[in-house]
VOMAR-849736 format. One record per residue (C-alpha): residue in three letters; x, y, z; residue number from 1. Coordinates in steps of 0.05 Angstrom, whole numbers, plus 5000, padded with zeros to 4 digits. Layout:
BEGIN
<r resn="ALA" x="X" y="Y" z="Z" resi="NUM"/>
...
END
This chain:
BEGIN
<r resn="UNK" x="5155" y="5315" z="4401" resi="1"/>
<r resn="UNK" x="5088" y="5291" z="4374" resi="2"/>
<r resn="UNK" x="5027" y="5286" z="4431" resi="3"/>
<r resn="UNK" x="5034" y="5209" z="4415" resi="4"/>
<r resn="UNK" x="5113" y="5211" z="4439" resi="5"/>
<r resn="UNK" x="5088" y="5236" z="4500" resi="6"/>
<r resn="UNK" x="5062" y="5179" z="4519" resi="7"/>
<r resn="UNK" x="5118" y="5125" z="4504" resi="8"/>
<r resn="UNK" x="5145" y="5091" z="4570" resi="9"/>
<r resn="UNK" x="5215" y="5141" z="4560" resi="10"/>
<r resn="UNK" x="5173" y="5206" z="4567" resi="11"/>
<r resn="UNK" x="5143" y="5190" z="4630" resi="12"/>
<r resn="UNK" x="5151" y="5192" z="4698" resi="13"/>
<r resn="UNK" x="5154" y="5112" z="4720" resi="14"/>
<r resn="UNK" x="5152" y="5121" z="4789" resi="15"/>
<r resn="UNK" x="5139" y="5178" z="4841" resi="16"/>
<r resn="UNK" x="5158" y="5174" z="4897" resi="17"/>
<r resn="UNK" x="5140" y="5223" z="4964" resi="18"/>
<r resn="UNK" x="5159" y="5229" z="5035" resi="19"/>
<r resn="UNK" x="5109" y="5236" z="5095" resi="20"/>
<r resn="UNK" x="5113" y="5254" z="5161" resi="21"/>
<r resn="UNK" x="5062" y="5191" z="5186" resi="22"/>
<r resn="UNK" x="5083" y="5199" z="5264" resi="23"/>
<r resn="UNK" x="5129" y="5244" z="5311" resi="24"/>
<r resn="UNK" x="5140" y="5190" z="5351" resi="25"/>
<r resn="UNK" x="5200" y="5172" z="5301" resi="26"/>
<r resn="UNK" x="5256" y="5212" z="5309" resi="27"/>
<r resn="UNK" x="5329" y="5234" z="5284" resi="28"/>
<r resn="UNK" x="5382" y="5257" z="5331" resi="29"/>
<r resn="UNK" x="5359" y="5323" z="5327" resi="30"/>
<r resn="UNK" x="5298" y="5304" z="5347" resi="31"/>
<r resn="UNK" x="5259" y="5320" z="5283" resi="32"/>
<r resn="UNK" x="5208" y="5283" z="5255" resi="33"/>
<r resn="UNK" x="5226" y="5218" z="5207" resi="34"/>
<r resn="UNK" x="5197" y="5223" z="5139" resi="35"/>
<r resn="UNK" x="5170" y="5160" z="5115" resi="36"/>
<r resn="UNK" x="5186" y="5150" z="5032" resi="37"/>
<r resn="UNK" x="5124" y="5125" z="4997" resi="38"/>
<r resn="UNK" x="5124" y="5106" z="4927" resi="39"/>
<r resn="UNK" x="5069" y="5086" z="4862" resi="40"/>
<r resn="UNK" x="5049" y="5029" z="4852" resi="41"/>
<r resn="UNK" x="5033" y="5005" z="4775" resi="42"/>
<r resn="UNK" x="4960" y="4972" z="4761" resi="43"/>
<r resn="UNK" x="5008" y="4899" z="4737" resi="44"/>
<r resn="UNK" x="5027" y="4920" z="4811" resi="45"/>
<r resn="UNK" x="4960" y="4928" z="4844" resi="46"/>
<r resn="UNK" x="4925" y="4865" z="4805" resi="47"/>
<r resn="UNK" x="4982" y="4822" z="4838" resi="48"/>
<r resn="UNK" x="4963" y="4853" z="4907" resi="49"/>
<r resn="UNK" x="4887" y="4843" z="4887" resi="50"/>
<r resn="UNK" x="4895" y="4776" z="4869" resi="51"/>
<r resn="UNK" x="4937" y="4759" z="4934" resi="52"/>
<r resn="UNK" x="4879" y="4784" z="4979" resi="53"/>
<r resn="UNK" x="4836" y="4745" z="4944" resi="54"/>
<r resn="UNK" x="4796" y="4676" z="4958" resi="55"/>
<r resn="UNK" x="4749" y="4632" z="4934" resi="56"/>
<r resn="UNK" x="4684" y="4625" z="4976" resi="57"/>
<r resn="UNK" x="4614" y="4584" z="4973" resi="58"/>
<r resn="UNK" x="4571" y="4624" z="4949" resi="59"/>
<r resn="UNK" x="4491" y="4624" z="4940" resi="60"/>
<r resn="UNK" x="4478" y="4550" z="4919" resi="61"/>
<r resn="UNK" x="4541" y="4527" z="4924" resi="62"/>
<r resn="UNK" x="4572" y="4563" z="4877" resi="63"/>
<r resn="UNK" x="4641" y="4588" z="4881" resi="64"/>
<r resn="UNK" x="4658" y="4657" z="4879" resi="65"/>
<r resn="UNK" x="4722" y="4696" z="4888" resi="66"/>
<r resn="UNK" x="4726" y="4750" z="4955" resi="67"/>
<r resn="UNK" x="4770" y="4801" z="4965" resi="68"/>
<r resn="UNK" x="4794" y="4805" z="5029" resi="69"/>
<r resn="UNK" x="4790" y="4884" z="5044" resi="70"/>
<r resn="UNK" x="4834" y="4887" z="5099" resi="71"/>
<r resn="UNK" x="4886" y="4846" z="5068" resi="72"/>
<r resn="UNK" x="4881" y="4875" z="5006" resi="73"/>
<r resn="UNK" x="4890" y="4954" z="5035" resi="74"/>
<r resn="UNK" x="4957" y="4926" z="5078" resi="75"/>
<r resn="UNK" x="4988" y="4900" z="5022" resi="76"/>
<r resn="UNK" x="4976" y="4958" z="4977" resi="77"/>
<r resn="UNK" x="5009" y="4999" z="5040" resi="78"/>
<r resn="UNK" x="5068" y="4951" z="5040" resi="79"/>
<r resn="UNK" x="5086" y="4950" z="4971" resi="80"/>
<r resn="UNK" x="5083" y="5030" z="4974" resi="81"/>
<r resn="UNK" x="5122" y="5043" z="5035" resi="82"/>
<r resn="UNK" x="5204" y="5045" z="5007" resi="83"/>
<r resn="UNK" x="5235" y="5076" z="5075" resi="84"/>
<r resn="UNK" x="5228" y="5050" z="5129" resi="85"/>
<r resn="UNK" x="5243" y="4980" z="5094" resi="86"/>
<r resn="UNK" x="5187" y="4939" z="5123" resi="87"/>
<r resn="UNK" x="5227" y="4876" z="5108" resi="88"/>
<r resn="UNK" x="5289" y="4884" z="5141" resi="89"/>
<r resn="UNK" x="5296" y="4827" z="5199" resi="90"/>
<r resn="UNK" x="5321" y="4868" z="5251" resi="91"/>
<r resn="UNK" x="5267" y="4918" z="5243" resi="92"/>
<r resn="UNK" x="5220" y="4872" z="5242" resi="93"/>
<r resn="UNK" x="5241" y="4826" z="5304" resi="94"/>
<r resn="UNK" x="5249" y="4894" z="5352" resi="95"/>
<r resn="UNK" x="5183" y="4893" z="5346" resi="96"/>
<r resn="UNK" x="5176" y="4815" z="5362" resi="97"/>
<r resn="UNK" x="5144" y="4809" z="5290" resi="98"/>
<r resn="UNK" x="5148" y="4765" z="5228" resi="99"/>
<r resn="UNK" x="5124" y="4801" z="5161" resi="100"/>
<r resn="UNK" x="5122" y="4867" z="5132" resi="101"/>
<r resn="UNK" x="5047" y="4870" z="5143" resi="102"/>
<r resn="UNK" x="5044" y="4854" z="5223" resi="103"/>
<r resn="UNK" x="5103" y="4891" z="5226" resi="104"/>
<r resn="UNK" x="5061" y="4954" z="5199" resi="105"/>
<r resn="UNK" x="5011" y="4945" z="5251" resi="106"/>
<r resn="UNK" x="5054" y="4947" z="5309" resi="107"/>
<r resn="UNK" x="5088" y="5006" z="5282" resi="108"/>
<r resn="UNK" x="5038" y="5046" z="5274" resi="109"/>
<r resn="UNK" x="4987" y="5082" z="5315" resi="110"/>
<r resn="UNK" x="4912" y="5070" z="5290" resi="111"/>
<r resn="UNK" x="4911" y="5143" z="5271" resi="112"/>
<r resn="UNK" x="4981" y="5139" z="5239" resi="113"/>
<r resn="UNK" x="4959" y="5077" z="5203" resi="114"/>
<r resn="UNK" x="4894" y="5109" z="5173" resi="115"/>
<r resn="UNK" x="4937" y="5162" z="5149" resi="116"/>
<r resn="UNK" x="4984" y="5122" z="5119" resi="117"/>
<r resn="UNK" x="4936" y="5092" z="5083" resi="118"/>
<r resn="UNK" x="4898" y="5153" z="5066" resi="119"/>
<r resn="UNK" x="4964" y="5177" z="5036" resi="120"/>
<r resn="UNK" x="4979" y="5109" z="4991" resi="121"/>
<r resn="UNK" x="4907" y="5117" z="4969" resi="122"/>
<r resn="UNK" x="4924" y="5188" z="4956" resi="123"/>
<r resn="UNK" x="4989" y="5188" z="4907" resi="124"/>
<r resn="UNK" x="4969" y="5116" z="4879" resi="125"/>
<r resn="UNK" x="4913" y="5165" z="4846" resi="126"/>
<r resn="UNK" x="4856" y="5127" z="4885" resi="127"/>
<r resn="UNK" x="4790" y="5181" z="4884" resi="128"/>
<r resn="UNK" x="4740" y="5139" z="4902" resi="129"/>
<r resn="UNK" x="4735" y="5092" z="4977" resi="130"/>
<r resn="UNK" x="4783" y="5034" z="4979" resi="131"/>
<r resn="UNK" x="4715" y="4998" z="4994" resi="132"/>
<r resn="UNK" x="4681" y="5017" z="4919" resi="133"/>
<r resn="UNK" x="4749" y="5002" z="4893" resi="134"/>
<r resn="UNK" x="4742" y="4926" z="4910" resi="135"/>
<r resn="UNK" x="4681" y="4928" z="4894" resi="136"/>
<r resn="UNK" x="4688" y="4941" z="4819" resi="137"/>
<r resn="UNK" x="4745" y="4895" z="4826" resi="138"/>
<r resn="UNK" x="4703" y="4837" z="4838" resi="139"/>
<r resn="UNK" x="4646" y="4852" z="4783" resi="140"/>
END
C-alpha cells in the first residue's frame, strides 16, 4: 500500500467509538456501573452543530454579526456524541418529565458528571485546546 492509500476513506477508521463510566448512580442488575457509549463526531458534523448554536446579533454600529452560543454549542456537540444511552428515546426522556435530548442531558446528569462528559467528548473528538478558544477561532 502506498502512504497515499493510507489515507483513502476505506483505510481508515470512520468512526470510534468508546465507553465511559460518567456516573455510578446508573446501574445493571448486578449493581455495576453503566458504561455510557460515546462516539466521533466528523468536522461536516461539528460545522452543522456550530452553525445550529449560532445567531446573528447587533453589533458595534449596527452591524450584524454572527455569535456562537457557547453553551448551546458544547450540548449539542455532547448530544450528537453520546450513542448509548439514546438521548432521544421518548420514554427516556419523559421519566425525566423532559422534551429534547439536550434538557434531557441536564437532568441526567450531575454537574460533575456533566463536566466530565463533556471533558470526555472534547477528549476523543481530538479537541486540545478550551472549548472556549475553539469558538473563538470559529467565529474569526
Amino acid at each position: 500500500m502506498s502512504t497515499l492509500q493510507a489515507f483513502f476513506a476505506q483505510n481508515i477508521a470512520s468512526e470510534i467509538t468508546e465507553d465511559f463510566i460518567i456516573s455510578k448512580r446508573f446501574k445493571d442488575q448486578e449493581g455495576h456501573p453503566i458504561p455510557w457509549k460515546l462516539r466521533t463526531i466528523t468536522e461536516e458534523e461539528n460545522e452543522d452543530i456550530r452553525k445550529s448554536a449560532t445567531r446573528m446579533v447587533k453589533g458595534k454600529n449596527g452591524i450584524r454579526v454572527s455569535e456562537t452560543n457557547t453553551e448551546e454549542y458544547i450540548s449539542k456537540l455532547a448530544v450528537a456524541s453520546v450513542v448509548f444511552p439514546d438521548l432521544k428515546d421518548a420514554e427516556l426522556q419523559k421519566s425525566y418529565g423532559t422534551l429534547g435530548s439536550e434538557a434531557l442531558l441536564k437532568r441526567m446528569l450531575l454537574s460533575g458528571e456533566y463536566a466530565a462528559l463533556i471533558q470526555k467528548v472534547q477528549e476523543i473528538n481530538g479537541f486540545d485546546k478550551d472549548m472556549n478558544d475553539l469558538v473563538e477561532e470559529a467565529k474569526n
